[in-house]
Backbone as XML, in Angstrom:
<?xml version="1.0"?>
<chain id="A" units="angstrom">
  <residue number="1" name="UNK">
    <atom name="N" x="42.930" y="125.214" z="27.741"/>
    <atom name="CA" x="43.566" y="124.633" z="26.579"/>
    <atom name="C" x="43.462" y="125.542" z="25.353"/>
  </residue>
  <residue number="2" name="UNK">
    <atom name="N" x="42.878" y="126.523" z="25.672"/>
    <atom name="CA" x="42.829" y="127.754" z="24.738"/>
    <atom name="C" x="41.407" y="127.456" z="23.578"/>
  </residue>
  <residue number="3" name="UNK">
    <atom name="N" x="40.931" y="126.814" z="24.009"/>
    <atom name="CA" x="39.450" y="126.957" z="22.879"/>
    <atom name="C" x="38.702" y="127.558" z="22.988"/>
  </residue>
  <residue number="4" name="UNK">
    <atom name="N" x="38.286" y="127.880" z="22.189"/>
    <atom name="CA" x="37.359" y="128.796" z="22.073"/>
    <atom name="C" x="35.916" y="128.278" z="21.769"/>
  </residue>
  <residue number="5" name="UNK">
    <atom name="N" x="34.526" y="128.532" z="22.708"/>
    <atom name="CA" x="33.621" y="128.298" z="22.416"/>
    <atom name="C" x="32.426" y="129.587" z="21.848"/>
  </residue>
  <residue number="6" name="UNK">
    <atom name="N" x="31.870" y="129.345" z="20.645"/>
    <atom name="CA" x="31.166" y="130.297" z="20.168"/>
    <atom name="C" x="29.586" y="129.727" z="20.252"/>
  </residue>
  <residue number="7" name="UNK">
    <atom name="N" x="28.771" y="130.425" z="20.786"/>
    <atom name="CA" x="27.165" y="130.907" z="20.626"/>
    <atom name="C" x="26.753" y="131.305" z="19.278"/>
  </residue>
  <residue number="8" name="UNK">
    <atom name="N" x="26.548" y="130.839" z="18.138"/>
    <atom name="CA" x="26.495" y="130.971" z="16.890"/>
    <atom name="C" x="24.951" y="131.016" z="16.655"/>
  </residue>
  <residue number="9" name="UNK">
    <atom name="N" x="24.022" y="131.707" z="16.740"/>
    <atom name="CA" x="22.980" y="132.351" z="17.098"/>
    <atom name="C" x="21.897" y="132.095" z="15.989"/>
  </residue>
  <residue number="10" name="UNK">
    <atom name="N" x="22.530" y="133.171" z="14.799"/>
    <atom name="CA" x="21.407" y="132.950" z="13.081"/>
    <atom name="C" x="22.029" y="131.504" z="13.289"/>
  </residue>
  <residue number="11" name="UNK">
    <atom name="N" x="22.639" y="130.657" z="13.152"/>
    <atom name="CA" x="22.826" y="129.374" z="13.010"/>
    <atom name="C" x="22.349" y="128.162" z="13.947"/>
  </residue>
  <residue number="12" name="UNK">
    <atom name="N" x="22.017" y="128.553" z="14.893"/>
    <atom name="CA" x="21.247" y="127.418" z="16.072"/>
    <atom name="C" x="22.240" y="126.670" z="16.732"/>
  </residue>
  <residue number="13" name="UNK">
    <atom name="N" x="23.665" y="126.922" z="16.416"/>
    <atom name="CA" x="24.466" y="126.075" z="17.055"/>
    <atom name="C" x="25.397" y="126.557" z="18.250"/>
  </residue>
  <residue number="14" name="UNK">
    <atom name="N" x="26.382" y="125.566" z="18.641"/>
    <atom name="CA" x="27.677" y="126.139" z="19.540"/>
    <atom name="C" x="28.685" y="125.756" z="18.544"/>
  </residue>
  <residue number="15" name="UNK">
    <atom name="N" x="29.637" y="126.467" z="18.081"/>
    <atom name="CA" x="31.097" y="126.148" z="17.335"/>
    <atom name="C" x="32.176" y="125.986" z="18.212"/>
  </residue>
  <residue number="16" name="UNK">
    <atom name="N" x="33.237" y="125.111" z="17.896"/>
    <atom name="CA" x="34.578" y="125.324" z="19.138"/>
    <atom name="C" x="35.592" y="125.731" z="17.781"/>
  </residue>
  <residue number="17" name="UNK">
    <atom name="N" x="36.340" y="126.405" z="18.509"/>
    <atom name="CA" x="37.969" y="126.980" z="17.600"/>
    <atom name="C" x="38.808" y="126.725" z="18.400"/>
  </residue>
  <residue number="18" name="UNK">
    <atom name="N" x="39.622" y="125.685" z="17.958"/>
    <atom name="CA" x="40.667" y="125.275" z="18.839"/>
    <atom name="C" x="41.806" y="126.694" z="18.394"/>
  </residue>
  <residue number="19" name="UNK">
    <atom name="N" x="42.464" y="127.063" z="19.336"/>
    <atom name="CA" x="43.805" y="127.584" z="19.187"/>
    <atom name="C" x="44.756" y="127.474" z="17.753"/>
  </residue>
  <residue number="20" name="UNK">
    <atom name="N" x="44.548" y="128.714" z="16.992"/>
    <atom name="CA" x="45.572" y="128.376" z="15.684"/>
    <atom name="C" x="44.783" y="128.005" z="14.464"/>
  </residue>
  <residue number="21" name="UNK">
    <atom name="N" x="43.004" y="127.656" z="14.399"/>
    <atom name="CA" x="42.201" y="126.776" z="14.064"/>
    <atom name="C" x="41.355" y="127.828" z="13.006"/>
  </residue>
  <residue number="22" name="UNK">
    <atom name="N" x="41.328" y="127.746" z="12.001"/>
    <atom name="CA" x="40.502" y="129.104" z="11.457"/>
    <atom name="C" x="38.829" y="128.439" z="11.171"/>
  </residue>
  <residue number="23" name="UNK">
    <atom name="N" x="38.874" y="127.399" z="11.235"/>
    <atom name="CA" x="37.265" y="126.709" z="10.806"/>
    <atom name="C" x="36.767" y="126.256" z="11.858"/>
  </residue>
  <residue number="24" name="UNK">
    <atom name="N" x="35.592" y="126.605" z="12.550"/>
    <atom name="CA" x="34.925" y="125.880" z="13.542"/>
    <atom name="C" x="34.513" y="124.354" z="13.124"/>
  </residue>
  <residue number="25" name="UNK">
    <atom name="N" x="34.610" y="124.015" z="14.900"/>
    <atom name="CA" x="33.974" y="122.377" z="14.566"/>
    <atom name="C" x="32.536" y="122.365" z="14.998"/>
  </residue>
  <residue number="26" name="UNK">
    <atom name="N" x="31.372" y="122.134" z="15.101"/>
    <atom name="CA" x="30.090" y="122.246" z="15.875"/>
    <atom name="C" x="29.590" y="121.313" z="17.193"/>
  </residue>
  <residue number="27" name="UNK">
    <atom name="N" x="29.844" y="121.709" z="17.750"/>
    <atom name="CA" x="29.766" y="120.607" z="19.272"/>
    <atom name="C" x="27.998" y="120.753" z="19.867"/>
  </residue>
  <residue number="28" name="UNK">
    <atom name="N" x="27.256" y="121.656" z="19.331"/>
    <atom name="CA" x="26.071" y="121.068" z="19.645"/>
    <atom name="C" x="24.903" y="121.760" z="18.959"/>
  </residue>
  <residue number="29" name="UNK">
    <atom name="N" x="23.482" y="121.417" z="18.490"/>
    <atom name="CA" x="22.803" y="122.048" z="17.544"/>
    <atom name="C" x="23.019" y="121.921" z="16.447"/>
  </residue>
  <residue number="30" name="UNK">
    <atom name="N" x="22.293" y="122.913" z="15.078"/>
    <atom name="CA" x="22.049" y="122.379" z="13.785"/>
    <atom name="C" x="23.309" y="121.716" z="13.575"/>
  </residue>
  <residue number="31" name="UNK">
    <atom name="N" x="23.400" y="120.841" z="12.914"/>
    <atom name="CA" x="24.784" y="119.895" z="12.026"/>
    <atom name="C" x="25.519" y="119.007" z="12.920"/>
  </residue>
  <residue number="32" name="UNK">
    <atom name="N" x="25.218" y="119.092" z="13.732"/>
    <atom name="CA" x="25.780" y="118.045" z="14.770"/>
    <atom name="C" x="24.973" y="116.862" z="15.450"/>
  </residue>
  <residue number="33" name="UNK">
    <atom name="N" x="24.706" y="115.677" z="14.381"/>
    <atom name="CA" x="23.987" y="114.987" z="15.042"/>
    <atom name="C" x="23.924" y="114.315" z="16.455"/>
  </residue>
  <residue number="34" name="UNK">
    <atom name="N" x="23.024" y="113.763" z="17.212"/>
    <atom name="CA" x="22.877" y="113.253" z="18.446"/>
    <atom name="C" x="23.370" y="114.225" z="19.285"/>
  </residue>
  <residue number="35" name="UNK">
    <atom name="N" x="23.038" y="115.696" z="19.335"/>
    <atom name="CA" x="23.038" y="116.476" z="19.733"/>
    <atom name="C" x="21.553" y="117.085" z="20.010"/>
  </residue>
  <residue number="36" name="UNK">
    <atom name="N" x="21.708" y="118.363" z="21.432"/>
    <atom name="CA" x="20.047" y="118.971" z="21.472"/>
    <atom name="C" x="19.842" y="119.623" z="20.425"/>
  </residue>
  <residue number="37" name="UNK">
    <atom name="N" x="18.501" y="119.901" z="20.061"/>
    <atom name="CA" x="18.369" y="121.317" z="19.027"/>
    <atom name="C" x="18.206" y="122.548" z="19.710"/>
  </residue>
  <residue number="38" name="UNK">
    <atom name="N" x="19.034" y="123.344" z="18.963"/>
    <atom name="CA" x="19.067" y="124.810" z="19.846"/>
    <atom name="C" x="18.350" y="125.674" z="18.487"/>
  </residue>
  <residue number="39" name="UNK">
    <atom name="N" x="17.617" y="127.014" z="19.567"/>
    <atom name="CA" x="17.021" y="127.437" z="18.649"/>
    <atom name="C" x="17.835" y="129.446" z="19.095"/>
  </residue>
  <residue number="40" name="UNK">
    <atom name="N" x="18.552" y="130.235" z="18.271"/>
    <atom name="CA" x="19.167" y="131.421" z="19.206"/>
    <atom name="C" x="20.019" y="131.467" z="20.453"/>
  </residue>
  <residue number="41" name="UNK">
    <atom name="N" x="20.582" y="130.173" z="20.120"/>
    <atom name="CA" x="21.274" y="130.508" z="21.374"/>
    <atom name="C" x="22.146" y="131.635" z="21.377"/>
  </residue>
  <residue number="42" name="UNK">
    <atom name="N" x="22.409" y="132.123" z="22.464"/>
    <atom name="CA" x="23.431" y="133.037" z="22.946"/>
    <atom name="C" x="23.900" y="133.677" z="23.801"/>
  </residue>
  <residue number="43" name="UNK">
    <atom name="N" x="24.588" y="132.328" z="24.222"/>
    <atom name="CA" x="25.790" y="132.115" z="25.675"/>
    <atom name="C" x="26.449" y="130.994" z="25.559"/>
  </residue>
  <residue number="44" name="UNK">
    <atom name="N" x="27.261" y="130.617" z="25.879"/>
    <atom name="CA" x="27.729" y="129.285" z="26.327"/>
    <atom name="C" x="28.937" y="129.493" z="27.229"/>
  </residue>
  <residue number="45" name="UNK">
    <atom name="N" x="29.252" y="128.476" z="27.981"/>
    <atom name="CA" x="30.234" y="128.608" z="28.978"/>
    <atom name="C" x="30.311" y="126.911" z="29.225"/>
  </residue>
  <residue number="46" name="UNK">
    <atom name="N" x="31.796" y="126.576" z="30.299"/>
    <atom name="CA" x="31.852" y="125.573" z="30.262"/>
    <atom name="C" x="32.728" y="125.707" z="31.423"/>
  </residue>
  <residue number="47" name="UNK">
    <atom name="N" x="31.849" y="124.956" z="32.335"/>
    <atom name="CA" x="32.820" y="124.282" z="33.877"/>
    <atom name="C" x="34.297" y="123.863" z="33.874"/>
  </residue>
  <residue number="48" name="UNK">
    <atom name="N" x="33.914" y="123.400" z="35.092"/>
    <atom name="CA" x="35.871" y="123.195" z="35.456"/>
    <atom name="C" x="36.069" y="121.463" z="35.187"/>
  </residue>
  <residue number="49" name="UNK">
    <atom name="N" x="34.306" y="120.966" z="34.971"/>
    <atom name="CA" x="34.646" y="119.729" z="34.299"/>
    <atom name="C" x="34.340" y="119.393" z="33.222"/>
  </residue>
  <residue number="50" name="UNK">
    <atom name="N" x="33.834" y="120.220" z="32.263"/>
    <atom name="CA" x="34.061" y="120.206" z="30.739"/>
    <atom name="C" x="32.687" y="119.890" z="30.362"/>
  </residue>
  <residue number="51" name="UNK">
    <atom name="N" x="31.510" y="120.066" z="31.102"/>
    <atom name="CA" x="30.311" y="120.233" z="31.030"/>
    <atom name="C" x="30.056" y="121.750" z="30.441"/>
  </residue>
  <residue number="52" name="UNK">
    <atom name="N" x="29.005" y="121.517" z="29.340"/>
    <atom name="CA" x="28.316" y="122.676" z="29.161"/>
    <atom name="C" x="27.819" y="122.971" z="29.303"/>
  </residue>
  <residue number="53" name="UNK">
    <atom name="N" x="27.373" y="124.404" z="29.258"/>
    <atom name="CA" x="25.968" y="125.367" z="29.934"/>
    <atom name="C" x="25.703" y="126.269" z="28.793"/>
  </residue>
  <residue number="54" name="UNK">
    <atom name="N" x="24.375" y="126.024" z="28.320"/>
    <atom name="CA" x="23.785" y="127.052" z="26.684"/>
    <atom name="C" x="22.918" y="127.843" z="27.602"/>
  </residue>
  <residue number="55" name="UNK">
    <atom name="N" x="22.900" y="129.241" z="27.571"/>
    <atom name="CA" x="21.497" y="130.255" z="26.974"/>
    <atom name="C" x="21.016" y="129.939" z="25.447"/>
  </residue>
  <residue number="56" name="UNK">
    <atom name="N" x="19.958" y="129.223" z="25.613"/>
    <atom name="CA" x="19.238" y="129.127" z="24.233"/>
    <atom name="C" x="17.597" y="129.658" z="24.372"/>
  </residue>
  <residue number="57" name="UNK">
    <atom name="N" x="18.109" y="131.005" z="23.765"/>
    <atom name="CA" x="17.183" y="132.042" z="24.189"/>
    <atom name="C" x="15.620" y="131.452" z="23.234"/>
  </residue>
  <residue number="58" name="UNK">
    <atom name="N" x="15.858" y="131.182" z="22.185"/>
    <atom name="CA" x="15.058" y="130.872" z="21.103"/>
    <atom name="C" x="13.754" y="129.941" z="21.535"/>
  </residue>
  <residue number="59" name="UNK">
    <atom name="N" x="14.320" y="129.342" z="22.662"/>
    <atom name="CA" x="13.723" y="128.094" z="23.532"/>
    <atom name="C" x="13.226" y="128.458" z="24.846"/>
  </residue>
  <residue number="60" name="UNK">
    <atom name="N" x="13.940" y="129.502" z="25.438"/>
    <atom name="CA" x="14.002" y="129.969" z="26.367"/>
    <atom name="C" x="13.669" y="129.074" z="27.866"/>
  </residue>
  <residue number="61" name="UNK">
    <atom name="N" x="15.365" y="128.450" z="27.617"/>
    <atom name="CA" x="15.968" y="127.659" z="28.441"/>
    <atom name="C" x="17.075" y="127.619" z="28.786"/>
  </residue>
  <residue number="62" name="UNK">
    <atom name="N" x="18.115" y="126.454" z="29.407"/>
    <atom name="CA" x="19.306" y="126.640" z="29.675"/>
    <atom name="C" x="19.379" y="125.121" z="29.775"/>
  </residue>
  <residue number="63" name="UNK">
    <atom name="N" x="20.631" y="124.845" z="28.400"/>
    <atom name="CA" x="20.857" y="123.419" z="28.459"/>
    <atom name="C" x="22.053" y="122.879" z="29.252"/>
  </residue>
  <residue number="64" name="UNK">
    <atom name="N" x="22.321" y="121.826" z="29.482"/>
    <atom name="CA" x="23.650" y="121.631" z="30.225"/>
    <atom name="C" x="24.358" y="120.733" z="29.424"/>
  </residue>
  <residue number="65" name="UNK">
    <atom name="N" x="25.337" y="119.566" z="30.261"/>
    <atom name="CA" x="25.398" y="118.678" z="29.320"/>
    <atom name="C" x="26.449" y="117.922" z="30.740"/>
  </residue>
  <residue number="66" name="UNK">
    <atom name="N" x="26.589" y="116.409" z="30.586"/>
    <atom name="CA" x="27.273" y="115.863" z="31.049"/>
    <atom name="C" x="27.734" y="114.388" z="30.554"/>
  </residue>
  <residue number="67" name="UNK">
    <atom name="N" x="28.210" y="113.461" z="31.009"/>
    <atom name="CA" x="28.780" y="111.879" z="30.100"/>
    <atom name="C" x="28.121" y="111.277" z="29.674"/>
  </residue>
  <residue number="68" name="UNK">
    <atom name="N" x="26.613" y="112.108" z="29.619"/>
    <atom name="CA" x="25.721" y="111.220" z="28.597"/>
    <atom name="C" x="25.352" y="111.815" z="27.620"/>
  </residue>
  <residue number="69" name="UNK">
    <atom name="N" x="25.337" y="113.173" z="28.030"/>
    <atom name="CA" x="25.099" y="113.902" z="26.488"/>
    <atom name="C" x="24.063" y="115.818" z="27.264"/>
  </residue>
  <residue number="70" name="UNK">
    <atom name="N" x="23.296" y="115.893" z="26.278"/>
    <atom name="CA" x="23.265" y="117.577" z="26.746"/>
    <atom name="C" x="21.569" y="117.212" z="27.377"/>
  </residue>
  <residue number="71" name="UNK">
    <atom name="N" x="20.880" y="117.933" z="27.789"/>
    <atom name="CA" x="20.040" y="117.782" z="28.354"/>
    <atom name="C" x="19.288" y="119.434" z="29.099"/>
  </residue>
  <residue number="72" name="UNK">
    <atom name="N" x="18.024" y="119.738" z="29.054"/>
    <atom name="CA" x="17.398" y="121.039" z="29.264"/>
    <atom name="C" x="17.486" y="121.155" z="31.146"/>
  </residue>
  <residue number="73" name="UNK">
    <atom name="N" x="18.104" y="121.892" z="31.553"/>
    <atom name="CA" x="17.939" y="121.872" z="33.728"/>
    <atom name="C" x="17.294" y="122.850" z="33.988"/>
  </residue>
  <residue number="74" name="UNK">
    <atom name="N" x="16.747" y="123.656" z="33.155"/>
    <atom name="CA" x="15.722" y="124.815" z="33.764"/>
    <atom name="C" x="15.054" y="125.721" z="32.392"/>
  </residue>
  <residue number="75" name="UNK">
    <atom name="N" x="13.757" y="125.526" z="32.565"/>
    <atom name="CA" x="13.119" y="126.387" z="31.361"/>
    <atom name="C" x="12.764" y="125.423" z="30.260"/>
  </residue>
  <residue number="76" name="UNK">
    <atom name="N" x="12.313" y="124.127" z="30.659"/>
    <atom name="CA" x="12.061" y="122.968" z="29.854"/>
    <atom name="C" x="10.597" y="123.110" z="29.240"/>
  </residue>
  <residue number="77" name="UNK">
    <atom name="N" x="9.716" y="123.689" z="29.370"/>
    <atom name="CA" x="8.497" y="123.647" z="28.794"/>
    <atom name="C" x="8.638" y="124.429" z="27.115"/>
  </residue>
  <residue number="78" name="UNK">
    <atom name="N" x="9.646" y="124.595" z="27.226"/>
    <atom name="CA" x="9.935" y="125.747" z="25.561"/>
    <atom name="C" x="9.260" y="126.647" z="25.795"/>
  </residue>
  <residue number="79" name="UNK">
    <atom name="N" x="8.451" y="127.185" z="26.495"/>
    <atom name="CA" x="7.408" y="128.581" z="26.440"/>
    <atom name="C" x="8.575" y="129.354" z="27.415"/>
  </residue>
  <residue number="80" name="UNK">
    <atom name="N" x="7.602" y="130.402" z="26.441"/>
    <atom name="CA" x="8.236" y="132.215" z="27.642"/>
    <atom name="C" x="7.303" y="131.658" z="28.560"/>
  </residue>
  <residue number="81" name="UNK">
    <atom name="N" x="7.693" y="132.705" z="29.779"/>
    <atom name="CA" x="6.761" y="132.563" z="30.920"/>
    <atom name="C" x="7.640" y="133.408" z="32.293"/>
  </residue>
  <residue number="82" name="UNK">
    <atom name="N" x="6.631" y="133.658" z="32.826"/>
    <atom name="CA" x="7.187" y="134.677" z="34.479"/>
    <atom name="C" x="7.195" y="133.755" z="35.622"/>
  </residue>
  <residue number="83" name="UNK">
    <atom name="N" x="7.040" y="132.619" z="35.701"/>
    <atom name="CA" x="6.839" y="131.616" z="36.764"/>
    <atom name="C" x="8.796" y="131.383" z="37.229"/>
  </residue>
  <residue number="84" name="UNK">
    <atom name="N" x="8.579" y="131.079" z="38.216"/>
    <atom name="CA" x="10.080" y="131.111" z="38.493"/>
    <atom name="C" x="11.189" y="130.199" z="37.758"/>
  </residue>
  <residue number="85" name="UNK">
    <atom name="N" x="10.248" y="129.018" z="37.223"/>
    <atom name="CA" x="10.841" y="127.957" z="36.700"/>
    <atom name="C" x="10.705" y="128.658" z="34.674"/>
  </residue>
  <residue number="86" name="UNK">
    <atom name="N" x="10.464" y="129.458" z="34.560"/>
    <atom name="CA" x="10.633" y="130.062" z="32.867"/>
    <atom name="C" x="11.096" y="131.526" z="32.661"/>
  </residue>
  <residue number="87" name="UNK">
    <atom name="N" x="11.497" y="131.600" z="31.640"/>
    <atom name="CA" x="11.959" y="132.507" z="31.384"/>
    <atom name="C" x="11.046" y="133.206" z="29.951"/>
  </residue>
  <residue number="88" name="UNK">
    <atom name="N" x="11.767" y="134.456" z="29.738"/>
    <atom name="CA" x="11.350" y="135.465" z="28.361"/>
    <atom name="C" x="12.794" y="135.783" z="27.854"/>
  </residue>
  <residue number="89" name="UNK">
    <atom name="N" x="13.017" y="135.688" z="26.746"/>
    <atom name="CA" x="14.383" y="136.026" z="26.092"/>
    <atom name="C" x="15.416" y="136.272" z="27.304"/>
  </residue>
  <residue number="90" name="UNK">
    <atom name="N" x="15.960" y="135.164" z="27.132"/>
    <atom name="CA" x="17.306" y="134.983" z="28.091"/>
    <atom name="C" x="18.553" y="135.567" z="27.297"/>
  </residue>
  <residue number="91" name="UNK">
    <atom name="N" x="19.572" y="136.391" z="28.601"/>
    <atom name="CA" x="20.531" y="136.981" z="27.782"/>
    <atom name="C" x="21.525" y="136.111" z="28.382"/>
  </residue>
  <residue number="92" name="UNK">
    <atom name="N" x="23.021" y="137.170" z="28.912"/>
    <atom name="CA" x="23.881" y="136.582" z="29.009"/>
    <atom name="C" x="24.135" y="135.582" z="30.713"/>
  </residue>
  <residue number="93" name="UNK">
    <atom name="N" x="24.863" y="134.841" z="30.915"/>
    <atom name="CA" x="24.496" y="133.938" z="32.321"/>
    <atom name="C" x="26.230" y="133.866" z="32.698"/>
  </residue>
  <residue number="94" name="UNK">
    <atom name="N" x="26.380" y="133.600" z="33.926"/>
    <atom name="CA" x="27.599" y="133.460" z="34.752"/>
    <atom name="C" x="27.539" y="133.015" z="35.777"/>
  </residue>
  <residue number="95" name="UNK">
    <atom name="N" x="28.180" y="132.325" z="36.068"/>
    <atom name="CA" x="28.211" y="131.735" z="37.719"/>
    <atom name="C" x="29.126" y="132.502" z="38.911"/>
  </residue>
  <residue number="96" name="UNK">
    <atom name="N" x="28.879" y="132.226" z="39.849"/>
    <atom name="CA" x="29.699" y="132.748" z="41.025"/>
    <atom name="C" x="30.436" y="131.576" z="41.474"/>
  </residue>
  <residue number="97" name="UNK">
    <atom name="N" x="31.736" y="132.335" z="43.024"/>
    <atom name="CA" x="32.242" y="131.132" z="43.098"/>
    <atom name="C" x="31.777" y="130.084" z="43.898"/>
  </residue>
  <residue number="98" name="UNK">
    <atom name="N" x="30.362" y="130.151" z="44.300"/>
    <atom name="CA" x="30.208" y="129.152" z="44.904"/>
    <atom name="C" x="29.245" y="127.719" z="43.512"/>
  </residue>
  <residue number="99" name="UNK">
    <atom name="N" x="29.475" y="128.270" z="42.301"/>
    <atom name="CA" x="28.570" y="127.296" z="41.582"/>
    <atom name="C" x="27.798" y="127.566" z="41.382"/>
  </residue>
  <residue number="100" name="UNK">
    <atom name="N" x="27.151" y="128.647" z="41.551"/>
    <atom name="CA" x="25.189" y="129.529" z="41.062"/>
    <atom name="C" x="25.375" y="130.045" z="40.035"/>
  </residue>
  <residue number="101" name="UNK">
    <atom name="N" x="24.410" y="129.628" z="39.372"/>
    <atom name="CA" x="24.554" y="130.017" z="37.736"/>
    <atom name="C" x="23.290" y="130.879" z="38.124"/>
  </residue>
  <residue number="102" name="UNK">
    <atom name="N" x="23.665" y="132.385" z="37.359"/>
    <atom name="CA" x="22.841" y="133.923" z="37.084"/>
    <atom name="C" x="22.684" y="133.454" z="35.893"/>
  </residue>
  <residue number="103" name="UNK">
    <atom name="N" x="21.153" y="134.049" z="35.838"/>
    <atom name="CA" x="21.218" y="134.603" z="33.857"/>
    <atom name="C" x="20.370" y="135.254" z="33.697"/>
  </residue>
  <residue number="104" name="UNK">
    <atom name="N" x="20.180" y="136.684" z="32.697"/>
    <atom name="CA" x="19.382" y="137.465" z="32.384"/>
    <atom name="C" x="18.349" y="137.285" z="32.231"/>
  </residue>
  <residue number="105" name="UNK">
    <atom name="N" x="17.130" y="137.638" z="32.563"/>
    <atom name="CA" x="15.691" y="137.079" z="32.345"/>
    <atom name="C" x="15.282" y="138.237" z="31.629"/>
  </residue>
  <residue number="106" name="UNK">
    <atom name="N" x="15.407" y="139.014" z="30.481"/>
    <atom name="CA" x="15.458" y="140.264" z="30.116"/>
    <atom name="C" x="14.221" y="140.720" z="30.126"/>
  </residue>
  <residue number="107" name="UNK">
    <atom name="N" x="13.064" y="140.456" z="28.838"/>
    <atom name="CA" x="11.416" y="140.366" z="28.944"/>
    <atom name="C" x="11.050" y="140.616" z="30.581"/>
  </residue>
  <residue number="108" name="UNK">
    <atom name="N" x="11.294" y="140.018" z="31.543"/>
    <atom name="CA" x="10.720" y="139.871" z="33.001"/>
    <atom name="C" x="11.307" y="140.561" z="33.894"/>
  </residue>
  <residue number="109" name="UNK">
    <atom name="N" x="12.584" y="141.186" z="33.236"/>
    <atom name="CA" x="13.351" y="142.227" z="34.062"/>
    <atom name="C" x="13.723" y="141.644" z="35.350"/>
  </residue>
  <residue number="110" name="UNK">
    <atom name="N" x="14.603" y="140.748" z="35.230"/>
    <atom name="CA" x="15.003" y="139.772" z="36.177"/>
    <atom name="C" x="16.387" y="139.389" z="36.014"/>
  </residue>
  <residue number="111" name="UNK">
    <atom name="N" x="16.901" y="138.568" z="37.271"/>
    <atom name="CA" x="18.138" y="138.025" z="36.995"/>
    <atom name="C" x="17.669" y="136.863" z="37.862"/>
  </residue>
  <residue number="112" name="UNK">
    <atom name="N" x="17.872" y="135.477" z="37.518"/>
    <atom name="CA" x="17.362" y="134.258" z="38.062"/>
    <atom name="C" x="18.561" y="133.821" z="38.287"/>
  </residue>
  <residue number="113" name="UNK">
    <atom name="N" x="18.666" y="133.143" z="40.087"/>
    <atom name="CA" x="19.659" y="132.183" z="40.435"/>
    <atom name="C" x="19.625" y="130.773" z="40.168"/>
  </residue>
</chain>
């Protein structure tokens, strides 16, 4: 539908720019209430069902989101860490086509499935 989702990083949030749109709207983090708090994020992406997926490195986690709202699926303790279930400054993340979400584990010199 042509939107654009931004990782807005010094700001803690995600912005969307619709097509044609010069002012972002904030769809999750600082200013957007009943939303998660993000702390650096920087990534976002969004499925084929309109669920989101944050690198929120600041936290060093990966939030999702679905019809109830956003929620942490891996890297929930907020700490860095080398255990398989944490991360150290997370970079950028992508999925393949079978649905496996990659993402940079940078600090740990890793790429986690």
């Amino acid at each position: 539908n042509k939107t654009l989702y931004v990782a807005d990083s010094s700001n803690d949030r995600i912005q969307m720019f619709r097509s044609g749109d010069w002012n972002g709207i904030t769809v999750a983090g600082k200013g957007k209430n009943e939303t998660i708090s993000l702390f650096w994020p920087t990534d976002v992406m969004m499925d084929g069902n309109g669920h989101f997926f944050i690198v929120d490195s600041g936290n060093d986690r990966i939030i999702g989101s679905d019809a109830i709202g956003f929620r942490c699926i891996v890297g929930c303790s907020g700490r860095e860490g080398s255990a398989a279930h944490q991360f150290y400054l997370l970079q950028p993340m992508n999925f393949d086509s079978r649905g496996n979400l990659y993402v940079v584990d940078r600090f740990n010199g890793r790429i986690q499935k």
